[in-house]
C-alpha positions, 0 to 999 in steps of 0.5 A: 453473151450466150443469147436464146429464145425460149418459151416460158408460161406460154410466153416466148422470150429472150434469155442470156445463158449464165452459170446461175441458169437461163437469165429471162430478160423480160421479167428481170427488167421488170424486177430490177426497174420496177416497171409493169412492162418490158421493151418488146425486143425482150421477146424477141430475138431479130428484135433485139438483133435490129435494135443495135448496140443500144439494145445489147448494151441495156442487156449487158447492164441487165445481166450484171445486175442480176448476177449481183442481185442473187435473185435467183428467182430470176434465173430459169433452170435450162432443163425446165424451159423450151428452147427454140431456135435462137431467131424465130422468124428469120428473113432468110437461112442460106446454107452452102454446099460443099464447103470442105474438101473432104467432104467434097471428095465423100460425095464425089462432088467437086468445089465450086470456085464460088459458094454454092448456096440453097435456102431452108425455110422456117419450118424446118428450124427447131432449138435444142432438146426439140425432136427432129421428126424422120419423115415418113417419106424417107429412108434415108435422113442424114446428118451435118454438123456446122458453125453458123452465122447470124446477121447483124447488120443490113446489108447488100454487096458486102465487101469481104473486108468489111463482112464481118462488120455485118456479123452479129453472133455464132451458133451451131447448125445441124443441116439435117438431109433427107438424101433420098429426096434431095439425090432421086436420080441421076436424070436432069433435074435429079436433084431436089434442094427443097424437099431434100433439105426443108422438111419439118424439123429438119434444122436445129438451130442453137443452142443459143447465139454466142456474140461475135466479141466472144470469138476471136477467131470463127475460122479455127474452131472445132466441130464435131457431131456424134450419134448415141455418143459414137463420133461420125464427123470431126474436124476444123472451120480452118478447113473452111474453103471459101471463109466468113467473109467470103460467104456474106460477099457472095450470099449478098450478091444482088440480095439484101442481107437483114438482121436475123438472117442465118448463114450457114458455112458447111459441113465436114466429112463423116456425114452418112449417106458415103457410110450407108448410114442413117438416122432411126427413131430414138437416135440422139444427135450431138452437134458440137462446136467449140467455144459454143457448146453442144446441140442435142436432139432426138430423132422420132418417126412421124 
């Protein structure tokens, strides 16, 4: 399934992207029940992640009614809602450092011989279609292209072997930097992680969560990102130095992962500051992964 939060009369909820549209769950309850309410978790995603398997089975069951309902009443036209980031209110989204050779060998940054991880924090995350806002503060904004992970399960010391038990879906992510804060200067202490990396609106997130059952295999899937159609970064998550498996080993390492939680695997190379190129007010950012789709969002000046 291809699950998403959307806003709808003012309203957040969760959806399922079909052929037929976007599938509001919450009234789709109620119509096929008959019911004056809806479970709460139809409203909201980490809900419905910490909800299990039961909650995933009740909404498969709801999809396949209402696709062979033929009410399309139920069904949101993708172009008249909001999207929002898929998880809203995650715990935490961790994303990782030089993660592809490639991109290493661009910024002159060497691999780690474990995965080097920094925070976002919420207020940086937007969905698809929602403006990213170049900051006034900086001149230099940055694009990333990456495959995404969602936490499904809890868990703390997560075996590599059992880690993608702890997987709940994929989604694509677009770490988008402010490269003049996040490398001021070459003194000590001349790197900033925070203000280069968790600006307002700096993460779209989505479009929407793919389910792992329908992804055999995260580690061959190409991502690509274009700017105003023109193509900057391509390449392959089998090109990923430390895999899945090994990102949720470390990330839980004395923290405890939680449903909801974000984990972001890296970017290739193609991004700008190695080019000396960098996002302006009226850009259009594509990021693709395949077998996901595409995350699309222009960028405005504050």
């Amino acid at each position: 399934m291809k699950l998403l939060s959307f806003l709808w009369n003012n309203s957040v909820r969760v959806g399922v992207y079909t052929e037929k549209g976007v599938l509001d769950l919450p009234s789709t309850y109620m119509s096929i029940y008959d019911a004056t309410e809806s479970p709460s978790f139809l409203y909201d995603m980490r809900s419905l992640i910490s909800s299990g398997e039961p909650a995933l089975a009740m909404v498969r069951e709801l999809v396949d009614k209402a696709l062979r309902s033929g009410d399309i009443a139920l069904f949101r036209d993708p172009n008249a809602i909001t999207w929002l980031p898929p998880v809203l209110n995650p715990e935490k989204v961790l994303c990782v450092a030089v993660n592809y050779r490639a991109h290493g060998e661009e910024s002159q940054a060497k691999p780690l011989d474990r995965p080097y991880f920094f925070p976002k924090f919420p207020n940086a995350l937007i969905g698809h279609n929602q403006p990213i806002l170049k900051p006034k503060v900086s001149k230099q904004v940055d694009w990333e292209v990456e495959l995404a992970v969602i936490i499904g399960r809890r868990g703390k010391y997560i075996d590599v072997n059992k880690a993608l038990d702890h997987v709940f879906g994929y989604l694509i992510l677009n770490d988008v930097s402010m490269r003049d804060w996040q490398f001021p200067s070459k003194e000590p202490y001349g790197m900033d992680w925070i203000y280069g990396k968790s600006m307002d609106s700096s993460t779209p997130v989505g479009p929407y969560i793919v389910t792992k059952d329908e992804i055999q295999d995260p580690h061959n899937l190409r991502l690509t990102l274009r700017v105003n159609g023109n193509v900057e970064q391509d390449d392959n998550t089998r090109n990923l130095i430390f895999k899945i498996p090994e990102l949720i080993h470390w990330a839980s390492q004395g923290v405890t992962l939680k449903p909801g939680d974000y984990i972001s695997t890296g970017t290739p190379s193609g991004v700008g500051f190695p080019k000396g190129k960098f996002l302006r007010g009226g850009d259009v950012v594509e990021a693709e992964v395949e077998k996901i789709g595409t995350l699309r969002n222009t960028v405005i000046e504050e």
